[in-house]
MILUM-737266 format. One record per residue: x, y, z of N, C-alpha, C in turn; residue number from 1; chain. Coordinates in Angstrom, 3 decimals, always signed. Example, Ala and Ser with C-alpha at 12.3 -4.5 7.8 and 13.67 -1.06 7.14 Angstrom:
2
GUTI       n.X       n.Y       n.Z      ca.X      ca.Y      ca.Z       c.X       c.Y       c.Z    n  chain
GUTI   +13.190    -5.690    +7.800   +12.300    -4.500    +7.800   +13.200    -3.300    +7.800    1      A
GUTI   +12.850    -2.250    +7.080   +13.670    -1.060    +7.140   +12.900    +0.030    +7.870    2      A
***
This chain:
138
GUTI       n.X       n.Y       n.Z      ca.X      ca.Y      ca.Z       c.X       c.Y       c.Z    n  chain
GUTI  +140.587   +57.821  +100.630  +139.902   +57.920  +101.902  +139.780   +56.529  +102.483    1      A
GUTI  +140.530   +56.006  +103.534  +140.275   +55.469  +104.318  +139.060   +54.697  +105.391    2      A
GUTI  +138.438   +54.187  +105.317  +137.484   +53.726  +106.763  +137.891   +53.552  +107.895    3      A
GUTI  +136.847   +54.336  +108.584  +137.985   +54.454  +110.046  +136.557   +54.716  +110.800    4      A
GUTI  +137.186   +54.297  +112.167  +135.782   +53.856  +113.607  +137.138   +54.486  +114.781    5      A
GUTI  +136.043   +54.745  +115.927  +136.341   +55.049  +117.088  +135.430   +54.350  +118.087    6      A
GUTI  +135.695   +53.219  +118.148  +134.550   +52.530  +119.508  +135.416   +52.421  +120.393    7      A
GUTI  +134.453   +52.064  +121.618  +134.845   +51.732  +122.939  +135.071   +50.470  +122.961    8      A
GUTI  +133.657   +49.568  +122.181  +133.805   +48.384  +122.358  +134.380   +47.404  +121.966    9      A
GUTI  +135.254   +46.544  +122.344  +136.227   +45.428  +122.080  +135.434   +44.447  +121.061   10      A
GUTI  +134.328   +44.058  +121.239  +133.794   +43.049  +120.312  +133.466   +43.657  +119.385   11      A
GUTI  +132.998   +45.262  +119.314  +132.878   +45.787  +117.730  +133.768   +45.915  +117.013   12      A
GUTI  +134.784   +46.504  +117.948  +135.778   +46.684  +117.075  +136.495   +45.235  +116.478   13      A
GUTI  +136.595   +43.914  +116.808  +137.064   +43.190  +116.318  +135.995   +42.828  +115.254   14      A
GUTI  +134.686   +43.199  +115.229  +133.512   +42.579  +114.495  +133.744   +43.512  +113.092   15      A
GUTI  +134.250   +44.775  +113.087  +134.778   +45.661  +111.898  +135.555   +45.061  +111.272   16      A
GUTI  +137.025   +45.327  +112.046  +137.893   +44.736  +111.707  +137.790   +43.485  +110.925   17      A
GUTI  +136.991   +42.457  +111.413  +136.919   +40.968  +110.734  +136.143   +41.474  +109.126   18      A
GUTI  +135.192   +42.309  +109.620  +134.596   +42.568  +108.542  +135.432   +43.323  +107.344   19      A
GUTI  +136.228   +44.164  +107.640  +137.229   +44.946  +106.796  +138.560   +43.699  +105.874   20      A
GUTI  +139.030   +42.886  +106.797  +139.268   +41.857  +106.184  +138.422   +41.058  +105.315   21      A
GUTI  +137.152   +40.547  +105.058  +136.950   +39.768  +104.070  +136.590   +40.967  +103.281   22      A
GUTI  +135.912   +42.135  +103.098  +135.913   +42.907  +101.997  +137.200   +43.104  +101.111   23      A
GUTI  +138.639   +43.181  +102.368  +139.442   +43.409  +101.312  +140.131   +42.283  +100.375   24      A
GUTI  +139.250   +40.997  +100.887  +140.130   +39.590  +100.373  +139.573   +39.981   +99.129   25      A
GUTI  +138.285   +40.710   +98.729  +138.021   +40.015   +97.294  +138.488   +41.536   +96.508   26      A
GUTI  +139.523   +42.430   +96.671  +140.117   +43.244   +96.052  +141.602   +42.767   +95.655   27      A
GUTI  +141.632   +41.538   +96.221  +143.279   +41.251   +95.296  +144.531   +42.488   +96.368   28      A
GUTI  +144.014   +42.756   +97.451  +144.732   +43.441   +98.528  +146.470   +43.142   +98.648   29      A
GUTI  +147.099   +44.230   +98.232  +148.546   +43.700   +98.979  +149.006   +44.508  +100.096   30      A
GUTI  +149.651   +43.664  +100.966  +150.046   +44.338  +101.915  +148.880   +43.746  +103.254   31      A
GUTI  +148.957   +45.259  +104.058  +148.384   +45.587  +105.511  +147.496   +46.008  +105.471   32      A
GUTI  +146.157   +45.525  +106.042  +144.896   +46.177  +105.594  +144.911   +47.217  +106.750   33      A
GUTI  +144.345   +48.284  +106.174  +144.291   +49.375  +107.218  +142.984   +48.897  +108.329   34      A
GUTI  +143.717   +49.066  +109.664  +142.871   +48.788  +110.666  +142.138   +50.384  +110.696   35      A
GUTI  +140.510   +49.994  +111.194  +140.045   +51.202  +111.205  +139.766   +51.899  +112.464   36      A
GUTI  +140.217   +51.050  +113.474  +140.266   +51.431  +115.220  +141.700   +52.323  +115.232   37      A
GUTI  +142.603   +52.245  +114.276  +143.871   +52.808  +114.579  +143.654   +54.300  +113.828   38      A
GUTI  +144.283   +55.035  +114.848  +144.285   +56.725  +114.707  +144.859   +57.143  +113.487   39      A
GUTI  +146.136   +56.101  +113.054  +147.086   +56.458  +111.776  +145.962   +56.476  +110.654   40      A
GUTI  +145.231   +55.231  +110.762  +144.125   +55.226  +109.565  +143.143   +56.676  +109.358   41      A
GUTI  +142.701   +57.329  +110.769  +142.017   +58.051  +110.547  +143.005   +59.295  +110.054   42      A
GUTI  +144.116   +59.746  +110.373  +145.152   +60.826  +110.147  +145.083   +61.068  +108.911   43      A
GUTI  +145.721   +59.310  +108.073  +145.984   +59.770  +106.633  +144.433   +59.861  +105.945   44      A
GUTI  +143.778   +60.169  +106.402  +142.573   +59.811  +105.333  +141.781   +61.848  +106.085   45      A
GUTI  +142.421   +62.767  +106.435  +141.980   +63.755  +106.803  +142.770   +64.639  +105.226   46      A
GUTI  +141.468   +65.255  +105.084  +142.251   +66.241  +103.878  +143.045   +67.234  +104.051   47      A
GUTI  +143.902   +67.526  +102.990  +145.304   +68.407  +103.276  +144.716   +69.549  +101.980   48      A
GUTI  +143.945   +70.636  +102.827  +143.396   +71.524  +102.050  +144.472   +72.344  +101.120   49      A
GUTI  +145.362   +71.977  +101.276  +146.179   +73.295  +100.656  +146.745   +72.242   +99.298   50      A
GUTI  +146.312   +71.757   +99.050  +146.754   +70.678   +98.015  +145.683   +70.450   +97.078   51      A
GUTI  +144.312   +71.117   +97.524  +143.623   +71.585   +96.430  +144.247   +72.308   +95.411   52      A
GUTI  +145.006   +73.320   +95.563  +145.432   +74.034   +94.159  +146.441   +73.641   +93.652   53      A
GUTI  +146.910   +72.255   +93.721  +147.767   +72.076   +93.216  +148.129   +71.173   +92.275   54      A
GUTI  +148.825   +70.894   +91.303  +149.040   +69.610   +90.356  +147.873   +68.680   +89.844   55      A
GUTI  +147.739   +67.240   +90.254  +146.495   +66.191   +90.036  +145.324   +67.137   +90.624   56      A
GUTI  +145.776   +67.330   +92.513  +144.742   +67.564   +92.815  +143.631   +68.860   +92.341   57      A
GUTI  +144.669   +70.031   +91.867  +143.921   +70.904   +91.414  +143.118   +70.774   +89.918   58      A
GUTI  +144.134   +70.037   +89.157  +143.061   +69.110   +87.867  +142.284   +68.285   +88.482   59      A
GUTI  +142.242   +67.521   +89.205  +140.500   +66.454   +89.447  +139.627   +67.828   +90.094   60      A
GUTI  +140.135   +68.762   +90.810  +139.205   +69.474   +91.740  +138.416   +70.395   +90.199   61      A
GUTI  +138.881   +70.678   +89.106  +138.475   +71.474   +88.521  +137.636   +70.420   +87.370   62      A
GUTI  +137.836   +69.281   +87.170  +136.979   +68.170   +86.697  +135.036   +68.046   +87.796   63      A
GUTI  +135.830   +68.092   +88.755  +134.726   +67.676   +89.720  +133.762   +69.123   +89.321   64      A
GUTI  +134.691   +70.227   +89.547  +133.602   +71.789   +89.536  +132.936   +71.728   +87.901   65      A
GUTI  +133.024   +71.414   +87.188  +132.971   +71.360   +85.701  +131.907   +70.630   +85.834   66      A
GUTI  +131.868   +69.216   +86.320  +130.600   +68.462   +86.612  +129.638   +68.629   +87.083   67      A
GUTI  +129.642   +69.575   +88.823  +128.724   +69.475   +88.973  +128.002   +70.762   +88.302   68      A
GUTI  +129.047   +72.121   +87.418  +127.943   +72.990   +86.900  +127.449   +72.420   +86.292   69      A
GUTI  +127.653   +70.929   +85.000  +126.980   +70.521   +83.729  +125.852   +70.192   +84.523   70      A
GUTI  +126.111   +69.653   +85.834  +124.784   +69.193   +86.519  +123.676   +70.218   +86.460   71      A
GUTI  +123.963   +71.589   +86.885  +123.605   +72.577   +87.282  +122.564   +73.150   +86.258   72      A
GUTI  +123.093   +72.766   +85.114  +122.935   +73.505   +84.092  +121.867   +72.690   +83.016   73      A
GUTI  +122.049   +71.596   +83.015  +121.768   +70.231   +82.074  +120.469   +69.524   +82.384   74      A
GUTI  +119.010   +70.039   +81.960  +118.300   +68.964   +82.744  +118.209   +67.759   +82.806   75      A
GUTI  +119.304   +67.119   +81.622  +119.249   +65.354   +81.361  +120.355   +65.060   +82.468   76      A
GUTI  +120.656   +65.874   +83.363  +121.772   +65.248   +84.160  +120.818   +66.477   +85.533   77      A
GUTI  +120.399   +67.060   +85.422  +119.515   +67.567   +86.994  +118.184   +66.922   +86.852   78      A
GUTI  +117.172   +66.493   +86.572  +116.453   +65.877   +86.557  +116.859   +64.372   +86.475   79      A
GUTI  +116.393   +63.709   +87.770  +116.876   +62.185   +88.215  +115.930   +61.362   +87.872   80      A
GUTI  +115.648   +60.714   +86.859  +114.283   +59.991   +86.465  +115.113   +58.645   +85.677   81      A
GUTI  +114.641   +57.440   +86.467  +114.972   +56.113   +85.970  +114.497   +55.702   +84.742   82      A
GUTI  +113.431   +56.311   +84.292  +113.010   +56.046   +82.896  +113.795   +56.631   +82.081   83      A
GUTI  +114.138   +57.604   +82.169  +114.825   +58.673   +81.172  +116.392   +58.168   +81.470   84      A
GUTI  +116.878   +56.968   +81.493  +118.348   +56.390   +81.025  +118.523   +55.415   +80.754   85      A
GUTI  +119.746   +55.307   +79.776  +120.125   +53.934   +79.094  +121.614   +53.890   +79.701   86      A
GUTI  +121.863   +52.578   +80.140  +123.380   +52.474   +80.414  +123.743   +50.832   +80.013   87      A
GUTI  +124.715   +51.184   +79.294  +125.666   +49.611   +78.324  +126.891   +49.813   +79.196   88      A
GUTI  +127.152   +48.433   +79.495  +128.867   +48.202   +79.601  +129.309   +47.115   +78.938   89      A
GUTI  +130.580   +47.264   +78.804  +131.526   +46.512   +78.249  +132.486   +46.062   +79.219   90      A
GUTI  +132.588   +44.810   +80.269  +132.854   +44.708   +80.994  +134.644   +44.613   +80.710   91      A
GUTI  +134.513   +43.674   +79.845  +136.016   +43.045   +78.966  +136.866   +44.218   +78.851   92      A
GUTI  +135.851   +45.300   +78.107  +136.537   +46.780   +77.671  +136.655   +47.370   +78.143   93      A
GUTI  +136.069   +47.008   +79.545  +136.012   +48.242   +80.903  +135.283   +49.533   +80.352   94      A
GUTI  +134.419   +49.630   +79.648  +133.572   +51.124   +78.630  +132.379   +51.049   +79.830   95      A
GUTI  +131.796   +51.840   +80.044  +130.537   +51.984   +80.034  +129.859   +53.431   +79.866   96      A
GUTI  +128.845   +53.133   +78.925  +128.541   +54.377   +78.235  +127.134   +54.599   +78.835   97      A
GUTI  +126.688   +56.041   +78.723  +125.200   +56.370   +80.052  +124.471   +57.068   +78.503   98      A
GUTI  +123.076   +57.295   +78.649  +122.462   +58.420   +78.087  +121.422   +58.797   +79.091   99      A
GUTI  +121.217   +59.938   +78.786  +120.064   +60.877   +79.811  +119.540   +61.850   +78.921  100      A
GUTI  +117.987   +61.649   +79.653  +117.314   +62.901   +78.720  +116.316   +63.359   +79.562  101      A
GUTI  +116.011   +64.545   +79.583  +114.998   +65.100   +80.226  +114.217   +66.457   +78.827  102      A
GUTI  +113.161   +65.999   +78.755  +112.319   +67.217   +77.544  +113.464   +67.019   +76.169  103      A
GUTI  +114.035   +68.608   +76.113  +114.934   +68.599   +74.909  +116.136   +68.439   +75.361  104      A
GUTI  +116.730   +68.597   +76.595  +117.898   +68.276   +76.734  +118.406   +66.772   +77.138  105      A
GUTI  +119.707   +66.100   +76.350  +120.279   +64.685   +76.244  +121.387   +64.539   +76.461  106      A
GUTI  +122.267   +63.896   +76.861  +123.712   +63.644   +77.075  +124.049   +62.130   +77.089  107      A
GUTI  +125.185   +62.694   +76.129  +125.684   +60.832   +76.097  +127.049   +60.924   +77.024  108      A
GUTI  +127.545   +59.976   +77.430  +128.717   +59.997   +78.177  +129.193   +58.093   +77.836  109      A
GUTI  +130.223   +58.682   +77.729  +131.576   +57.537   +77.657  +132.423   +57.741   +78.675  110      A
GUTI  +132.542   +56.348   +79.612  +133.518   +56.304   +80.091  +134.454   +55.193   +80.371  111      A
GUTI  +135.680   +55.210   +80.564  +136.396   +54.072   +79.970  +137.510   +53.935   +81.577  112      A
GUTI  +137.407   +52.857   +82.229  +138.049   +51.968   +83.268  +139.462   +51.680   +83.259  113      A
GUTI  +139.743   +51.578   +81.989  +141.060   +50.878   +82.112  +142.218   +51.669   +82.118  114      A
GUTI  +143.567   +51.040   +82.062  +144.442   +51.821   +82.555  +145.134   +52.613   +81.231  115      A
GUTI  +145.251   +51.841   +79.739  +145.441   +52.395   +78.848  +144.777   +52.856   +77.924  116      A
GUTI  +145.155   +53.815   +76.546  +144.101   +54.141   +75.629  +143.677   +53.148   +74.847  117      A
GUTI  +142.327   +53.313   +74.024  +142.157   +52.196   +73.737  +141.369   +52.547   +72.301  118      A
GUTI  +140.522   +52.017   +71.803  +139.588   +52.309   +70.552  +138.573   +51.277   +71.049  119      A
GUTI  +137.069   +52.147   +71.157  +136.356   +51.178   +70.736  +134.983   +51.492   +70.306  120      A
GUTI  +134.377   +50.909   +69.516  +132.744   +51.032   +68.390  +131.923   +51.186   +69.661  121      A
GUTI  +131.316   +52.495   +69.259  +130.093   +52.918   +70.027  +128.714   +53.271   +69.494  122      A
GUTI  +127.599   +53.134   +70.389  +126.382   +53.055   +69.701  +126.240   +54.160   +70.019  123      A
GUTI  +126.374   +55.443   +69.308  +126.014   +56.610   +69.952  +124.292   +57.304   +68.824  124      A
GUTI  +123.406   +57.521   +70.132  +122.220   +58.272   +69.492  +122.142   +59.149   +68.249  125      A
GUTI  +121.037   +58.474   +67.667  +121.297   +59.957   +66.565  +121.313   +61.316   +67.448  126      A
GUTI  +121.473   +61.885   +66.380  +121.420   +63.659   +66.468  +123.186   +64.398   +66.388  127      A
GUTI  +123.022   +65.596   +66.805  +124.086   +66.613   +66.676  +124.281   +66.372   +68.011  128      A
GUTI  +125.589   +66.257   +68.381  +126.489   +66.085   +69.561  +127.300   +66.576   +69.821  129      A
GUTI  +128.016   +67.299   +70.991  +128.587   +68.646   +70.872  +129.415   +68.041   +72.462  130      A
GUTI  +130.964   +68.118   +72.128  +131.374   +67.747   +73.609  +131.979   +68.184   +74.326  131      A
GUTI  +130.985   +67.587   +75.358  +131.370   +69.111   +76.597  +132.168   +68.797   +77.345  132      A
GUTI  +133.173   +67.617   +77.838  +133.792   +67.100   +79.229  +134.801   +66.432   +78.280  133      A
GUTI  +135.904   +66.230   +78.999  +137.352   +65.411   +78.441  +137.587   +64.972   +78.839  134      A
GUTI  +138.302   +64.269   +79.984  +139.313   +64.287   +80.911  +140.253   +64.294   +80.704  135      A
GUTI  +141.078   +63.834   +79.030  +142.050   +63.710   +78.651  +142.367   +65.171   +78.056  136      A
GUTI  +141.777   +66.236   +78.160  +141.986   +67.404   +78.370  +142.409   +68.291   +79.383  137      A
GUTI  +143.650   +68.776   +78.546  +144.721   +69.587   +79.050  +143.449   +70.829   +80.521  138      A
***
């Protein structure tokens, strides 16, 4: 998804624009930064519904539905309380691991940034742990 504007005004729009440039200097950007006054920017960034059921997109779309039932379902992940979480990263390792708890229900989650597989030592809570999410599942 794209960022994209429709102004009238000439000085905003260059005041975006300028602004869209230094955000993208500190991403290591190659190429053409997408202008966000231009229509092409807004085009490609409109969803192509019929590409939900299909291939990647129909695997992330069925990742995403999976999530938000655990949400649904899970009070350590539906109940939003800043006390009730721990979160570690491993910046080097690109890991960062969450816990949540609400009453009796807890969830640990691992998740890992980088581009290949990897191994690495985790501090995981006592108790019986039972796992519910993959991504590296088929």
């Amino acid at each position: 998804f794209q960022y994209f504007v429709s102004h009238s005004d000439a000085t905003l729009i260059e005041a975006v624009r300028h602004g869209r440039r230094e955000e993208f200097s500190s991403f290591n950007w190659a190429g053409e930064i997408p202008d966000p006054q231009d229509e092409q920017t807004f085009l490609h960034s409109r969803l192509v519904w019929e590409s939900r059921r299909e291939g990647e997109h129909a695997r992330l779309r069925e990742v995403y539905q999976e999530l938000l039932r655990l949400r649904r379902q899970l009070p350590a992940l539906s109940h939003l309380d800043k006390e009730s979480v721990d979160v570690e990263s491993d910046e080097k390792e690109r890991v960062l691991t969450l816990s949540r708890w609400h009453e009796g229900s807890r969830v640990f989650a691992v998740l890992h940034f980088g581009g290949q597989a990897m191994e690495h030592e985790l501090a995981i809570p006592s108790g019986s742990w039972h796992k519910l999410l993959d991504s590296e599942d088929a």
